[in-house]
C-alpha angles and dihedrals in degrees: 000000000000111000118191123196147148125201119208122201105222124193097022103102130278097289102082090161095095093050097046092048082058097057083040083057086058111055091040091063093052092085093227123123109279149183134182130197144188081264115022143012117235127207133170129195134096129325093260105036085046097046096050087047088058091044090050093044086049090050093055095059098038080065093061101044141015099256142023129207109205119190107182132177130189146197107196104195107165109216099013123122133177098031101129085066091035104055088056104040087047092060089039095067089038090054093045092053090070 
């Protein structure tokens, strides 16, 4: 499954960039395929890897402000890998064929 999500620190000042690096740290560490964004951060694996990714990523920057705003989105795909390079590269040669 991809899972997309940002966390947003709320209630910790104007500056959200430290916080956010944290949850980035994270998933990062998690050792599954990742990508991060100016808006969201992307992950694939499978429901309850991902899942305890997102909690954990939630958790770092809940230690750093009151409050935590998480927007997630998912595409559960039993049995597909590879989709978070796929999906691109498929739109990229369908983007170079024009």
């Amino acid at each position: 499954m991809l899972v997309a999500f940002s966390v947003t620190p709320i209630g910790s000042g104007d500056s959200v960039g430290d916080a956010v690096a944290e949850a980035v740290r994270v998933v990062r560490a998690s050792g599954l395929p990742n990508r991060t964004d100016a808006m969201f951060t992307t992950i694939e694996g499978e429901w309850d890897e991902v899942m305890a990714v997102v909690k954990q990523a939630v958790d770092a920057v809940a230690a750093v402000a009151p409050r935590v705003s998480l927007s997630l989105k998912a595409d559960v795909r039993p049995g597909v890998t590879g989709a978070l390079t796929a999906k691109v590269e498929h739109i990229e040669r369908v983007l170079g064929q024009s």
